[in-house]
N, C-alpha and C positions, 0 to 999 in steps of 0.2 A: 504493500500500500504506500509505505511513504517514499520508495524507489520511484514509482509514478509520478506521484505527488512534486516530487523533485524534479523530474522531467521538465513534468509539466510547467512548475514555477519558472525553470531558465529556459522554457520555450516562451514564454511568455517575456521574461529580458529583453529589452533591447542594448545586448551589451553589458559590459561591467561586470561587476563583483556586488555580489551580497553578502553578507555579515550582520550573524544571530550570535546575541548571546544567551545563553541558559539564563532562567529566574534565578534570584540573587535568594540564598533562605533567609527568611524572615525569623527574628529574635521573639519570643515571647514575652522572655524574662530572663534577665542576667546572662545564663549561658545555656536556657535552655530554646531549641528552637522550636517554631511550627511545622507540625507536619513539613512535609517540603514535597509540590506540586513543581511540576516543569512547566515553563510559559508555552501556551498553546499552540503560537506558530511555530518554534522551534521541535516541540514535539512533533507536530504536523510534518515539518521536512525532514526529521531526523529519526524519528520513532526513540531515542538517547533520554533518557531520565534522570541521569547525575548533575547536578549543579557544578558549579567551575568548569562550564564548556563554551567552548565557541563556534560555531556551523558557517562554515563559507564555501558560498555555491559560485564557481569562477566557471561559465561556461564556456568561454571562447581558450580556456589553458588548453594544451597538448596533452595534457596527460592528470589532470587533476583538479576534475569539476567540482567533486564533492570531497571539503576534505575540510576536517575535527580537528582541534586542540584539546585535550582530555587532562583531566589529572592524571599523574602515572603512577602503579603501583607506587606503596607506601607501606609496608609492612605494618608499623605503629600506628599511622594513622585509619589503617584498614580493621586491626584488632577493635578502634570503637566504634566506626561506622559501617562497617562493611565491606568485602569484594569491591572491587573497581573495575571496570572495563579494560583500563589503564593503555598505552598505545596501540601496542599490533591489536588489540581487542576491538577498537577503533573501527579496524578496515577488518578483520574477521568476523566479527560481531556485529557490527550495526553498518557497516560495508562502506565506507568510506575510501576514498579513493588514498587519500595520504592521511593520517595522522601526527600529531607533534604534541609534545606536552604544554601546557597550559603556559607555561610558560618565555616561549619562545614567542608568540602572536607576535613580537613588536617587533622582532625580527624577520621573521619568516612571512607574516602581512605583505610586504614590499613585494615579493617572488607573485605576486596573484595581481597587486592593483598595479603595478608600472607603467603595464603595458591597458590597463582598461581607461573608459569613457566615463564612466559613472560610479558610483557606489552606491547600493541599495541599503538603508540603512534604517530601523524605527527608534526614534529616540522613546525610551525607557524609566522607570524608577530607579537603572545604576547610574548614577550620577557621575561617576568616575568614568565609567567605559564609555556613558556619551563624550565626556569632555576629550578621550583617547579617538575617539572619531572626530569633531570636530579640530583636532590638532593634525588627524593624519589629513583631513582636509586643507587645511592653511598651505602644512607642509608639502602638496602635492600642488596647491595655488601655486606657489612659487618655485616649484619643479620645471609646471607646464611652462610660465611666461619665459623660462629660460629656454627649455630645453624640447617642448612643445606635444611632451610626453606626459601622460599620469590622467587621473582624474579630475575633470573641473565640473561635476555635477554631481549632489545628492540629492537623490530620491527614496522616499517614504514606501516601501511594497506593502505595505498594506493593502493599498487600491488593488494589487494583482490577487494579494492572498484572499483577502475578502470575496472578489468573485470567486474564488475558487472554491474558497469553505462554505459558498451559497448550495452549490449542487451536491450533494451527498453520493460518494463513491456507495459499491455493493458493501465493501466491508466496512464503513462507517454508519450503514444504514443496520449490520448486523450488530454492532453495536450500540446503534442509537433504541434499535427493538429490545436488547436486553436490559438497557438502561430503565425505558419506561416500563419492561415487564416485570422489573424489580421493583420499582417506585409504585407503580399499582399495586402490586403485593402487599406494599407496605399500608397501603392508603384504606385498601378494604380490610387490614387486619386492627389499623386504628377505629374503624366505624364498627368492629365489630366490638372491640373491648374497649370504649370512651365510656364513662358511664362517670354522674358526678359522683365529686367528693375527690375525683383523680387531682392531681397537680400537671399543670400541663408539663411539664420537665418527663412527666412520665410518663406521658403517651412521646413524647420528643425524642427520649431511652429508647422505648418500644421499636419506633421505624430507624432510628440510625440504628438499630443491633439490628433490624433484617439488611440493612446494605449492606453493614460491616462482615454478614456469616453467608453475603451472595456473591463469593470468588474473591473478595477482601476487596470489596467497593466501599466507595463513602457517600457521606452526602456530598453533594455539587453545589449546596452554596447551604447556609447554617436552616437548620429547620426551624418553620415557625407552627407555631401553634398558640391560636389567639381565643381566647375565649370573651362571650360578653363584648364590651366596651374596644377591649387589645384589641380586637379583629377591626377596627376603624383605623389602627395603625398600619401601614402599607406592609414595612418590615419590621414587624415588632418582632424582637426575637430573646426575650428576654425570658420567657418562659416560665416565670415561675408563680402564678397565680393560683388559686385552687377553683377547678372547675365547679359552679353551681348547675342545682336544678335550676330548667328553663335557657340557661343558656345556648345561642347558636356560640359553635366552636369552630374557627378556619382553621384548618389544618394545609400550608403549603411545602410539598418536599420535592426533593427531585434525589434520586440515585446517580453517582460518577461512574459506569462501570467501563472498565480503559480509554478513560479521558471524557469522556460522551456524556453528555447528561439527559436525561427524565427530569419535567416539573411538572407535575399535576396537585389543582389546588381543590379542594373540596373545603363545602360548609354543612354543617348539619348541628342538629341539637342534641345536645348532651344527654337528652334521655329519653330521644329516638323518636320522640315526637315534637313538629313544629307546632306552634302556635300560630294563630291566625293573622299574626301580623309578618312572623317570620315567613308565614305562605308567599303574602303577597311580595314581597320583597324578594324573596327565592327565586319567584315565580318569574320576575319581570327580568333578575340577572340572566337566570335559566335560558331564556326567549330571545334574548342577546344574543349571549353565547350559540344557539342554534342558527341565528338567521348567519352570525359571522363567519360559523362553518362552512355554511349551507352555499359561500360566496366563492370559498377558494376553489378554485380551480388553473389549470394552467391560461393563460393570457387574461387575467382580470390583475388589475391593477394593486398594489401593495396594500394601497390604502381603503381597498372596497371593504374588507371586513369591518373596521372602524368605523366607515363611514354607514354602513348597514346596522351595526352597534349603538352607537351614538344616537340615530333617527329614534331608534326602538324604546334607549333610557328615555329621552326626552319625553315621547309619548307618554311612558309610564309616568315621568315625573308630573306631565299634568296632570293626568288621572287622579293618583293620589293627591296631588295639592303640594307636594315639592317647590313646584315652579306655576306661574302665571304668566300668561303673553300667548304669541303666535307661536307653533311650533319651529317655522325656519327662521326666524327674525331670534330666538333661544339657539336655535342648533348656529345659523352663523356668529352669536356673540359668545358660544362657547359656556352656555350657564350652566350646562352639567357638568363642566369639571369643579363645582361645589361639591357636588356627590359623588362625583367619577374620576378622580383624577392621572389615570394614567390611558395610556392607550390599550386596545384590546388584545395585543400579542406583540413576540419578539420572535426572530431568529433561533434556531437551537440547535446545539452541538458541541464543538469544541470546550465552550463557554456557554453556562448556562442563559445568558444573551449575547448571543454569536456574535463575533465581527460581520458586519454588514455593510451596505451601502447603497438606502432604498430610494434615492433619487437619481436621475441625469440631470441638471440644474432643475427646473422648477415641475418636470413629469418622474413621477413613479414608474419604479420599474415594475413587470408584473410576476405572478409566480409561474416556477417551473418546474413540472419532474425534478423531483429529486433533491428539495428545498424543504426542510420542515420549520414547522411557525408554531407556537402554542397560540391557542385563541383564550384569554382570559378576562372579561368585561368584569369588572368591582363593585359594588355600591358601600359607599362607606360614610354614615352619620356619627360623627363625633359628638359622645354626651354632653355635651358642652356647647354644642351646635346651636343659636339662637334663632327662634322665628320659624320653628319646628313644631309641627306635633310630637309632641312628649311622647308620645307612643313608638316611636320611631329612632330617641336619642338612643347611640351605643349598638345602632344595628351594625355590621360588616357581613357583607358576603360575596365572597371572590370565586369564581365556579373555571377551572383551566384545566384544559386537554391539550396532546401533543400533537398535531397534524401532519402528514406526509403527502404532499400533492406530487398527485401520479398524473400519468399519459391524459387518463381520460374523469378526473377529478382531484379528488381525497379522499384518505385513510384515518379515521380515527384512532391513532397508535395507543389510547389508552381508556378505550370506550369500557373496557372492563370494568371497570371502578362505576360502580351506580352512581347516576347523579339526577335523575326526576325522583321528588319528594315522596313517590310513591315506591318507586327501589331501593332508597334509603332508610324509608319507614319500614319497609319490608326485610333486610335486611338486619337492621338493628334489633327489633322487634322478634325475630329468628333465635338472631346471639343470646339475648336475654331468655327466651325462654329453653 
């Protein structure tokens, strides 16, 4: 996969050298660190998981397109952290055409950009290895006005990668399926065992311990679980409240399984039955979320879901008494994002909101085979909210599924998980007895 992948990036080049550095680990506390994730384009062209690396893709060299600086074996250093790939591992192991120790870049660098046009470069959170690019730039400025050789252009790959991580190869699609067939797993085993009196921290335990015991996946971005009022915070993630009777509880997770992510966001009540206000509220998200689906398809536009979304909240919000006025004189002033404040979906893959790029200046691009989107429309009245029916303060409910639009539509990639009031009810109601 990432042999392609690579191809494909320096086919896409015009010219030059590119250079990735690995993710920098992030500190916790003192000297302990966080987990430690590899940055997503970099895995994406290297399939390489060690930190202290650097990936340069030189396609116009004679003999060394793709080629790593690695840490090297360390004996001492290997006793606390692990095995290392360490050089020849480099080019045997994750296939690189040359390898060097980590150490030599500022040397060995020169043998790739001399003779190139540009350098492909994404400035970073390492601080230090930008300013190391930004100096080999100067340094190659005043190369070329002499000498009329080196690089006098950087450029951001983002733009190429981003198209690229838009279409979903076969083996990223198999992992994006196991992703969400994990995260559904988890999602209908919380709707079965929620019930008050829990702590949300422990329905939060619950679903990370199914990712963590499905092939030692994690979560792809921290679990929320909101009960009552929390669920009017977007990402509230703080977890530690104790669920009451009556409460609606959102539950949003997604599964990491080899890089790939699952989000699927459910809401339901805590003790399996709605209340008549949480109906209507459910009901109107719910209706959203369907017309939004019901849009994707290949060559409709990025923004049709939203805009399908958005018509449908507004309606609702008249109905109920939310909002007064004309419906498009609201929908073009924007007055649902009082209640709605994000849009109806993102990108999904690498990054649980994918790098993307859904415009050409002022037109949307539209979808295509092989593109997955969550569609998730919100409503969220904060208790606090003035000029409210009281009935209404502390509602939240966020309803998200992962989509796969194919040749001749879409795929609900995570329809399995109930989500009309009445498979939820049903459901719930099962567990319990």
């Amino acid at each position: 996969m990432h042999e392609n992948i690579r191809k494909e990036f320096m086919r896409k080049m015009k010219g030059g050298v590119a250079i990735f550095p690995s993710a920098l680990p992030a500190i916790r506390t003192h000297d302990v660190e966080y987990e430690y994730r590899q940055d997503s384009n970099f895995y994406y062209l290297t399939g390489f998981e060690e930190p202290g690396s650097i990936c340069v893709l030189a396609p116009g060299h004679p003999e060394h397109q793709f080629v790593l600086f690695v840490n090297p074996h360390d004996p001492e250093q290997e006793a606390w952290t692990g095995k290392r790939v360490g050089v020849e591992g480099g080019k045997t192991v994750i296939g690189a055409d040359e390898a060097y120790p980590i150490t030599e870049f500022d040397q060995k660098i020169h043998e790739y950009l001399k003779d190139a046009n540009q350098i492909y470069y994404r400035f970073g959170s390492d601080e230090v290895f930008n300013r190391k690019i930004v100096e080999l730039c100067k340094q190659y400025g005043r190369r070329r006005a002499l000498q009329g050789t080196g690089p006098n252009t950087l450029i951001d790959p983002g733009e190429i990668l981003g198209e690229m991580r838009l279409i979903k190869s076969g083996e990223e699609l198999k992992r994006i399926r196991r992703a969400t067939e994990i995260t559904a797993d988890a999602h209908i085993m919380a709707m079965k065992t929620l019930h008050p009196g829990q702590y949300e921290y422990e329905i939060q335990a619950m679903i990370d311990s199914i990712f963590r015991r499905s092939e030692g996946s994690q979560p792809g971005f921290p679990t929320i679980v909101a009960s009552a009022a929390n669920a009017a915070t977007l990402h509230y993630t703080a977890n530690n409240r104790q669920i009451q009777d009556g409460d609606l509880v959102l539950i949003d997770a997604g599964c990491e399984y080899k890089y790939y992510s699952g989000d699927i966001t459910r809401t339901y009540p805590a003790n399996g039955r709605f209340t008549a206000v949480q109906r209507e509220i459910y009901q109107l998200v719910l209706e959203c979320q369907l017309a939004a689906i019901e849009a994707i398809r290949p060559g409709v536009p990025l923004d049709e879901p939203n805009k399908k979304s958005v018509a449908l909240m507004t309606e609702g919000m008249l109905k109920i008494g939310l909002l007064a006025g004309e419906k498009e004189e609201l929908i073009a002033e924007e007055k649902h994002k009082q209640f709605c404040r994000h849009g109806v979906g993102h990108m999904l893959g690498l990054d649980v909101h994918d790098l993307t790029k859904t415009r050409e200046g002022g037109t949307h691009k539209t979808f295509q085979p092989g593109m997955v989107f969550t569609v998730e429309p919100g409503f969220y009245i904060a208790a606090d909210t003035e000029n409210v029916n009281p009935k209404y303060l502390g509602i939240g409910v966020r309803i998200e599924d992962d989509i796969l639009v194919t040749p001749s539509g879409c795929e609900v990639l995570t329809a399995k998980v109930p989500k009309t009031i009445d498979e939820i009810e049903r459901l719930m109601g099962e567990s319990r007895n």
